[in-house]
C-alpha positions in Angstrom: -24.5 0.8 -0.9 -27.4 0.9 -3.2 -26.5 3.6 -4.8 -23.1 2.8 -5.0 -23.8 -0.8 -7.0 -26.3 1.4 -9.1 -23.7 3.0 -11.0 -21.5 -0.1 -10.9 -24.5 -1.8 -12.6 -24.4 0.9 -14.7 -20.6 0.2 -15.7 -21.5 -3.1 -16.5 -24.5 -2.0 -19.1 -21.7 0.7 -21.2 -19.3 0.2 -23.4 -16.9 2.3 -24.9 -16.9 6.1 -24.3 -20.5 5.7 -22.7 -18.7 3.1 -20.2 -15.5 5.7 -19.6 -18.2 8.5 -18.7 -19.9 6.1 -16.5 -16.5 4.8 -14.4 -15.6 8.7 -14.1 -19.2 9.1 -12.5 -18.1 6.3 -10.0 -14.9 7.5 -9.0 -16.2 11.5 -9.3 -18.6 10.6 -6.7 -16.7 7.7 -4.5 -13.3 8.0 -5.5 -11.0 9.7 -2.0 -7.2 9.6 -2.3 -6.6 8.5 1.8 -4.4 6.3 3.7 -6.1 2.9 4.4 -5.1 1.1 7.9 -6.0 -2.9 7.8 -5.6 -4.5 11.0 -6.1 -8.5 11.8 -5.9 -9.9 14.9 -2.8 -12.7 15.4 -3.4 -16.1 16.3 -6.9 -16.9 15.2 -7.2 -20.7 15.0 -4.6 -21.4 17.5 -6.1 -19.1 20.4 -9.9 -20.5 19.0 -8.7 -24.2 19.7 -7.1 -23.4 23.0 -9.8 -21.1 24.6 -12.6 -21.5 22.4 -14.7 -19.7 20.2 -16.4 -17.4 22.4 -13.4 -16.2 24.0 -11.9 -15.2 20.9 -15.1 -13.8 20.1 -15.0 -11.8 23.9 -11.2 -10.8 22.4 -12.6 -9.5 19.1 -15.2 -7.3 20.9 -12.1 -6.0 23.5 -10.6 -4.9 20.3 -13.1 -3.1 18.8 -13.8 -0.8 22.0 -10.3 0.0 22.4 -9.7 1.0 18.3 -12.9 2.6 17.6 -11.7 5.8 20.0 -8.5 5.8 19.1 -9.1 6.0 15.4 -11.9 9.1 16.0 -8.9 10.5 18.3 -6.3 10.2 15.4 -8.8 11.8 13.0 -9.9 8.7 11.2 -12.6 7.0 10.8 -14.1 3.3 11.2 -15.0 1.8 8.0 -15.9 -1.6 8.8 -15.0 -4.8 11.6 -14.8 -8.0 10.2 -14.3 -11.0 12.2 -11.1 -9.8 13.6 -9.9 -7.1 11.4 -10.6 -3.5 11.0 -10.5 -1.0 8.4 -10.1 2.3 8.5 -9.4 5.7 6.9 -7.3 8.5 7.5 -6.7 11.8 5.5 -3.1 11.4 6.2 -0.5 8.5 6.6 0.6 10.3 9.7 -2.4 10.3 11.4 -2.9 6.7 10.6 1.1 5.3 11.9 0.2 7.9 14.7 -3.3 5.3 15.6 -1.4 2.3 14.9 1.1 2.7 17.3 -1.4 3.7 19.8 -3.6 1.0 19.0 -0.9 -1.3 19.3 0.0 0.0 22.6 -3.5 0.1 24.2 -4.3 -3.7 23.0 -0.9 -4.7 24.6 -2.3 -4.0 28.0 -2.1 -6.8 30.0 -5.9 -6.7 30.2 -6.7 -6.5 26.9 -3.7 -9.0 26.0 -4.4 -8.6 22.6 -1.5 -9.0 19.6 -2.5 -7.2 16.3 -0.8 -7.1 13.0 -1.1 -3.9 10.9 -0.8 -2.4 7.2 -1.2 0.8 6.1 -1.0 2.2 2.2 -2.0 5.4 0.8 -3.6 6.2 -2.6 -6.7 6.6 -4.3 -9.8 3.9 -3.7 -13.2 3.9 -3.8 -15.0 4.6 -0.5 -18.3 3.9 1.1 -18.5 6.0 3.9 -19.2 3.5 6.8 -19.7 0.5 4.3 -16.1 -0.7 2.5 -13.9 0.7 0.4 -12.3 -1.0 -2.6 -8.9 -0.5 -4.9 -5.5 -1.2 -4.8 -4.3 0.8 -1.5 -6.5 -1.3 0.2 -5.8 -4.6 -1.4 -2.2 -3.7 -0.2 -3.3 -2.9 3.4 -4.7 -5.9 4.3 -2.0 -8.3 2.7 0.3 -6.4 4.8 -1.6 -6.4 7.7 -2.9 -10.1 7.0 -0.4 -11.9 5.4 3.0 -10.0 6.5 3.5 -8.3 9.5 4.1 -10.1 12.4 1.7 -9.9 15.8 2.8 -6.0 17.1 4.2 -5.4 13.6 3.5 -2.1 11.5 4.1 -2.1 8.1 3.8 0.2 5.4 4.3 1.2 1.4 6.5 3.2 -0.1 3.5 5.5 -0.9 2.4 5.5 2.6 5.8 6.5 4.0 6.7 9.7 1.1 3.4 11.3 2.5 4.8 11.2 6.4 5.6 14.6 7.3 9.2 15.7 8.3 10.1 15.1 11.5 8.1 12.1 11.8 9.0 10.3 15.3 9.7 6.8 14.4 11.9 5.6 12.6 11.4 3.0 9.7 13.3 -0.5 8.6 13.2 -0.9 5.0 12.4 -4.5 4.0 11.8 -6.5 0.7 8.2 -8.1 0.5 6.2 -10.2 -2.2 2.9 -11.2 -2.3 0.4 -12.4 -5.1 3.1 -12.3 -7.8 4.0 -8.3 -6.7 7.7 -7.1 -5.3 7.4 -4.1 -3.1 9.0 -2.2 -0.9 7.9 -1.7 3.0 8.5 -0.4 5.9 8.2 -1.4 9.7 7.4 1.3 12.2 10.2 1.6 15.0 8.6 2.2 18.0 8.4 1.7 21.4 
């Protein structure tokens, strides 16, 4: 990270064509085009009044040895837990529908019992490997995997979805969405 917020302090001291040179140097060296997969647990406050904080807590941790594998298994990789969310990275957005669906599955277990909502975009971002990653495509992954799936739901953009490879085994329901002032496009994943 420290050498990451180098050359954003950096940024900050440029202006001009110095400055231009010195955001290319950012993104030359941080910049991956990826798809990004958000995931938030459902529930929160509701299951932290009912069963307490440190069962949610036991919950969290449930959730973070049943995605970490899967994620390495679907050729991503872990970028970060945060209370109850995940982010990772895949190189493709089939690899990344492919570990949502799995994840979904897996936490569904009756012992995990776990409900998950997900979002997945693809683009370019900035990425610290093992750190965070910051841009749009993730901005979008998390408000759909925060704010607008439902618990089990997997949504994901129009970008997301033209990079799926033909033949793709689920199929999609186009759906209308808006969030902070943006109107987009997404799509749920069909699956079983």
């Amino acid at each position: 990270m420290q050498s990451f917020f180098a050359l954003i302090d950096h940024v900050n001291s440029c202006s001009g064509a110095e400055r231009a040179r010195a955001e290319e140097a950012v993104w030359q060296r941080f910049g991956v085009e990826k798809a990004v997969l958000a995931l938030d647990m459902s529930q929160f406050s509701l299951s932290v009044r009912r069963d307490g904080i440190l069962s949610y807590l036991a919950s969290i941790r449930r959730m973070h040895m049943a995605t970490e594998p899967i994620v390495r298994a679907s050729g991503g990789e872990v970028v970060k837990y945060l209370a109850d969310n995940l982010m990772a990275v895949f190189d493709g957005a089939d690899e990344a529908v492919n570990a949502a669906v799995r994840i979904n599955h897996a936490l569904a277990d009756a012992r995990a019992g776990i409900s998950v909502s997900i979002g997945i975009d693809y683009g370019r971002f900035l990425m610290i490997p093992g750190k965070d990653c910051y841009g749009d495509p993730v901005n979008i992954a998390y408000k759909l995997g925060e704010d607008l799936a439902r618990p089990t739901e997997i949504l994901i953009t129009a970008a997301a979805r033209e990079r799926l490879a033909p033949g793709f085994p689920h199929a999609l329901s186009e759906q209308s969405v808006s969030f902070s002032g943006l109107q987009m496009t997404a799509y749920g994943v069909v699956y079983s």
